[in-house]
C-alpha positions as CSV (number, residue, x, y, z in Angstrom):
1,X,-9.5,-11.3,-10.6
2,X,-9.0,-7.9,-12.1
3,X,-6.9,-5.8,-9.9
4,X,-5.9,-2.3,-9.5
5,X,-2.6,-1.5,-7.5
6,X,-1.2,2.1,-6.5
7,X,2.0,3.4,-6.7
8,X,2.6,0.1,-8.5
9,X,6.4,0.9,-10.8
10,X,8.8,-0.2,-8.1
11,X,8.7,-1.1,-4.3
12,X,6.2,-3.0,-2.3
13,X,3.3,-2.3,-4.9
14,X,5.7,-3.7,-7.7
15,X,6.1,-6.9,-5.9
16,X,2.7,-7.0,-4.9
17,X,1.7,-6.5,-8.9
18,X,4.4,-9.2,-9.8
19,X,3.1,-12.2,-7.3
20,X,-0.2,-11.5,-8.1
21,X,0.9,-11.5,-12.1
22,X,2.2,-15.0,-10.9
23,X,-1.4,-16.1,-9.6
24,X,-3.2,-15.4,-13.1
25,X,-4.4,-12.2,-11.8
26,X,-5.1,-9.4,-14.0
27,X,-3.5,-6.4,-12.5
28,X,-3.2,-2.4,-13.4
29,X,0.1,-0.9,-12.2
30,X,0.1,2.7,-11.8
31,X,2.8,5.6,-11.0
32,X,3.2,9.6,-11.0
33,X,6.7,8.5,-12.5
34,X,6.3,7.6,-16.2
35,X,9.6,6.5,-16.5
36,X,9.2,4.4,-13.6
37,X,6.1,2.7,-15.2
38,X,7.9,2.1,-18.3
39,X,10.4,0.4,-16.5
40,X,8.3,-1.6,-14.3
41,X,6.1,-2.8,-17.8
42,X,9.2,-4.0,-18.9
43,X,10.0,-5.9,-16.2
44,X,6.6,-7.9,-15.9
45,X,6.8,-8.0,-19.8
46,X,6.6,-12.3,-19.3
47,X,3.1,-11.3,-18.3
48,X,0.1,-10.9,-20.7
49,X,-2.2,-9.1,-18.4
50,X,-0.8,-6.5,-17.0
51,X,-1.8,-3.0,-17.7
52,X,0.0,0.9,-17.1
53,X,-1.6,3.8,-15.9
54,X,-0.1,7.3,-15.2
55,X,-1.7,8.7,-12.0
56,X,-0.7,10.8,-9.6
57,X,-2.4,10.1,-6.0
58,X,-2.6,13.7,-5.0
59,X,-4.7,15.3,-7.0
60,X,-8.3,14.6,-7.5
61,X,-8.6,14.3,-11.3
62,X,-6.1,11.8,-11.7
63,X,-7.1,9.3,-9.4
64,X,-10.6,9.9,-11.4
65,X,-8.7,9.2,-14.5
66,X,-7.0,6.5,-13.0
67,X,-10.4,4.5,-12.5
68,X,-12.1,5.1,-14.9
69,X,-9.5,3.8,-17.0
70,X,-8.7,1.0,-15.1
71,X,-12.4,0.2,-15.3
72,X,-12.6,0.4,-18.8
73,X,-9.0,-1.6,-19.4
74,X,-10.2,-4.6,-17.2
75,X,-14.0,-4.5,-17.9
76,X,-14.5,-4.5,-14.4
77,X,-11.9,-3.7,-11.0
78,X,-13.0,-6.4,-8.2
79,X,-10.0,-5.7,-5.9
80,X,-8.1,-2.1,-4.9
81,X,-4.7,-2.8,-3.5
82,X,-3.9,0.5,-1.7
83,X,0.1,1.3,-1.9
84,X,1.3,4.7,-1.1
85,X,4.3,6.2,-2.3
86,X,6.9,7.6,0.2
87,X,6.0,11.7,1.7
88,X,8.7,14.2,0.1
89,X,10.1,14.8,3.1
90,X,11.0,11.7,4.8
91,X,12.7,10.8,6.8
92,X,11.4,13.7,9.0
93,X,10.7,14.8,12.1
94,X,7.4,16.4,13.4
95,X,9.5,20.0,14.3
96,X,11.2,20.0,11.2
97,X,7.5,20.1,9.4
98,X,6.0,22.6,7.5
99,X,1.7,22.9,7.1
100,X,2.5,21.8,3.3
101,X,4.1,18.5,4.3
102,X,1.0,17.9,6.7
103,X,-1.2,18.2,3.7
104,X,1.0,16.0,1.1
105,X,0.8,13.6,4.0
106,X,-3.0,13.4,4.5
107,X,-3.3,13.8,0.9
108,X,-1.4,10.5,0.4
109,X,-2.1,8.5,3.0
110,X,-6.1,9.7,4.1
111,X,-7.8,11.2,1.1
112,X,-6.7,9.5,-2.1
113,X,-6.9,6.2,-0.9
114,X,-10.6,7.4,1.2
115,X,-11.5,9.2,-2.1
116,X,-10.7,6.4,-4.0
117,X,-12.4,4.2,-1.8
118,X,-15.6,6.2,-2.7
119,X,-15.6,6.0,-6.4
120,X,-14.8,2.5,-6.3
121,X,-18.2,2.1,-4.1
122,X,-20.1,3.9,-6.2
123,X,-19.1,1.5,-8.7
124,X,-20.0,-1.7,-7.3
125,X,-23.1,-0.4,-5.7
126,X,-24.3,1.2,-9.0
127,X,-23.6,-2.4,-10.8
128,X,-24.7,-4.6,-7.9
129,X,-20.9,-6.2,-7.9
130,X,-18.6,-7.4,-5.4
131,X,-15.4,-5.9,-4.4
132,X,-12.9,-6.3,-1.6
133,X,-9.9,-3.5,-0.9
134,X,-6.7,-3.9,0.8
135,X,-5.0,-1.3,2.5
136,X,-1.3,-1.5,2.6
137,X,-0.3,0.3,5.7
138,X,2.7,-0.1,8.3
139,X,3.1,-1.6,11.5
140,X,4.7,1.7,12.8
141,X,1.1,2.7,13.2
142,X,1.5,0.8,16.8
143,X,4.6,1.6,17.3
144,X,5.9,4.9,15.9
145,X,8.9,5.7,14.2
146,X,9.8,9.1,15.2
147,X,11.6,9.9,11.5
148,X,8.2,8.2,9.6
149,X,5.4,10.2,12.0
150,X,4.1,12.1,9.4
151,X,3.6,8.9,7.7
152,X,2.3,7.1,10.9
153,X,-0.1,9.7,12.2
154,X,-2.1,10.7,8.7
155,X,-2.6,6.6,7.5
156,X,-3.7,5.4,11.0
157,X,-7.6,6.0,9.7
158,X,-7.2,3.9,7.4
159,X,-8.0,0.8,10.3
160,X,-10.9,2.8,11.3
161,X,-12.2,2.9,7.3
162,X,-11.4,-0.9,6.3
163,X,-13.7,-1.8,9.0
164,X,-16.3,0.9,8.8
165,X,-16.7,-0.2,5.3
166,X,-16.7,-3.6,5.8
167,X,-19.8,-2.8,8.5
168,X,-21.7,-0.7,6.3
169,X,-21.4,-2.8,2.8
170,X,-20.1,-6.6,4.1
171,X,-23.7,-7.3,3.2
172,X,-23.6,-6.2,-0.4
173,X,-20.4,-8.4,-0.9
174,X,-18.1,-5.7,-0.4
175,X,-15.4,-6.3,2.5
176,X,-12.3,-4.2,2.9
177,X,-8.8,-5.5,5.4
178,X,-5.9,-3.3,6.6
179,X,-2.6,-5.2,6.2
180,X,-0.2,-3.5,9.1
181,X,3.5,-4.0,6.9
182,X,7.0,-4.6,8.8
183,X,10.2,-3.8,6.9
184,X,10.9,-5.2,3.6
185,X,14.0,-4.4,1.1
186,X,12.6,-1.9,-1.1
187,X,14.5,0.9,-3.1
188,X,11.9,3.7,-0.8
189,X,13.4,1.9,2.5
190,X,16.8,2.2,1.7
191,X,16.8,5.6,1.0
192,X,15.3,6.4,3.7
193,X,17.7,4.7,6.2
194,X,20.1,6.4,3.7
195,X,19.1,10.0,4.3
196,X,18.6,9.1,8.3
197,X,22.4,7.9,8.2
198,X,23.4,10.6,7.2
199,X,22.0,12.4,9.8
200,X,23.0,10.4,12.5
201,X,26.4,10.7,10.7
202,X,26.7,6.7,10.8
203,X,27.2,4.2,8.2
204,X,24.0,3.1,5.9
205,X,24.5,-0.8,6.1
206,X,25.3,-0.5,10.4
207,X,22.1,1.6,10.4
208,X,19.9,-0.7,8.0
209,X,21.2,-3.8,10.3
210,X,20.2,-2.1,13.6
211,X,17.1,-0.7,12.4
212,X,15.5,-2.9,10.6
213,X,17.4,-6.5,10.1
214,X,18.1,-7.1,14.2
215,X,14.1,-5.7,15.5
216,X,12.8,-9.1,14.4
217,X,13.7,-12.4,16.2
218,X,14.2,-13.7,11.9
219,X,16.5,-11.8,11.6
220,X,15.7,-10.8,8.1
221,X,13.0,-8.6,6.3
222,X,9.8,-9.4,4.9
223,X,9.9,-12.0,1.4
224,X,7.5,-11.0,-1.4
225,X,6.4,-14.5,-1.9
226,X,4.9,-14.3,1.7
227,X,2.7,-11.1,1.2
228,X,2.0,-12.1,-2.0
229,X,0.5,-15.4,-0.1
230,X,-1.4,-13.6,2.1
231,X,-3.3,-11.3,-0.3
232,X,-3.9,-14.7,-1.9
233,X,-5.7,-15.7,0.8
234,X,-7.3,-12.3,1.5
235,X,-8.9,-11.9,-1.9
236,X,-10.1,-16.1,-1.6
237,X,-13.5,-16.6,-0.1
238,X,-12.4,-18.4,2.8
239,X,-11.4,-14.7,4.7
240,X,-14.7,-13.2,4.2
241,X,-15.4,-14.2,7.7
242,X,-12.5,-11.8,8.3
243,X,-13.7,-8.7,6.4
244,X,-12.8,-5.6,8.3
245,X,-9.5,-7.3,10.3
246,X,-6.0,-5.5,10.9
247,X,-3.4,-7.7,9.9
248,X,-0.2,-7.3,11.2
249,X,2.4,-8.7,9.2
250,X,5.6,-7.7,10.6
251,X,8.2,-10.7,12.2
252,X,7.1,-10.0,15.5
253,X,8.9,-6.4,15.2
254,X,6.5,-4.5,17.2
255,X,6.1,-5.0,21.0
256,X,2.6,-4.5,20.5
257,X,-0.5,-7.0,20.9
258,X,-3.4,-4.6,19.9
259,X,-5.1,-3.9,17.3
């Protein structure tokens, strides 16, 4: 399939890119971060069909650009794989906000990936095409982290949009799933739980273990070959019957059971 991934040059949409490199997938990374791009294209060198774009997700023209040359690199995009890069401020809490970090959060985590969504309809309406999206969320939607609730609050629509597409297009082959991530070891994480450390005054590593390696009963975060397995299975036919679901993918960290 031909793929575009967001905020693609290190992180969770890195490791996402490099599993489905692994599957034969042909895949467009992007970044804001040319140098981070650069990097991450070096990285998946091994594989032939991988493709860089420069975007930046918060502004309008780019994510135009960002299409429209992803379009024309791969012939045609059958899959979006939403990733969003980490808000400025984070970790943060809702006092300490400003009305400019509320709209870099809804800006990154509600309208790109909605405005996105729209051009990429237009698309495979206008060429009578199917096409499936992923959104790559977090589980702290149903379970809030108080440092991450700018985060939290502003991507929560993006349940309501997976299945409100998948209800108005599922018929024209177009289905779209919200995938509900736990923690995983990425380089956004750890400076996160860096910065908060520092706050608490604590150490990093006591922090990182409490936080986010004892809240699961494995003991242990998130492996890439295990997402990576379940977009497999999301982009297969067999979970068409499934188009619009909330996964939650987390190790059992969150107490909740509804979606």
């Amino acid at each position: 399939m031909n793929i575009l991934i967001t905020a693609s040059s290190r992180g969770i949409g890195f490791n996402v890119a490099k599993e489905l490199l692994k599957k034969g997938h042909r895949v467009v990374i992007s970044s804001s971060n040319e140098k981070n791009l650069e990097k991450a294209l070096e990285e998946l060198k091994e594989y032939e069909k991988v493709y860089p774009i420069k975007a930046d997700l918060s502004k309008k023209e780019e994510i135009k650009n960002m299409v429209e040359k992803a379009w024309e690199i791969l012939g045609k995009i059958d899959v979006l794989v939403w990733n969003a890069p980490n808000v400025k401020c984070e970790p943060c809490m809702i006092h300490e906000l400003d009305y400019e970090d509320w709209v870099e959060g809804a800006l990154l985590h509600i309208i790109a990936p909605g405005y996105l969504t729209t051009l990429l309809l237009n698309k495979w309406l206008k060429n009578n095409t199917r096409g499936i999206i992923i959104y790559l969320s977090s589980a702290s939607v149903l379970e809030p982290m108080p440092p991450l609730l700018l985060a939290d609050s502003t991507r929560a629509g993006l349940i309501q949009l997976a299945k409100g597409i998948s209800r108005a297009y599922g018929k024209r082959g177009i289905r779209a799933y919200t995938v509900l991530l736990g923690s995983f070891d990425t380089p956004g994480a750890r400076e996160n739980l860096r910065r908060l450390a520092e706050k608490r005054g604590v150490d990093p590593e006591e922090l990182w273990k409490k936080e986010v390696i004892e809240r699961t009963p494995l003991q242990r975060t998130g492996k890439w070959e295990e997402l990576g397995e379940l977009i497999e299975f999301l982009l297969s036919d067999n979970a068409e019957y499934m188009l619009g679901s909330t996964i939650l993918f987390d190790g059992a960290m969150t107490r909740s059971v509804l979606l």
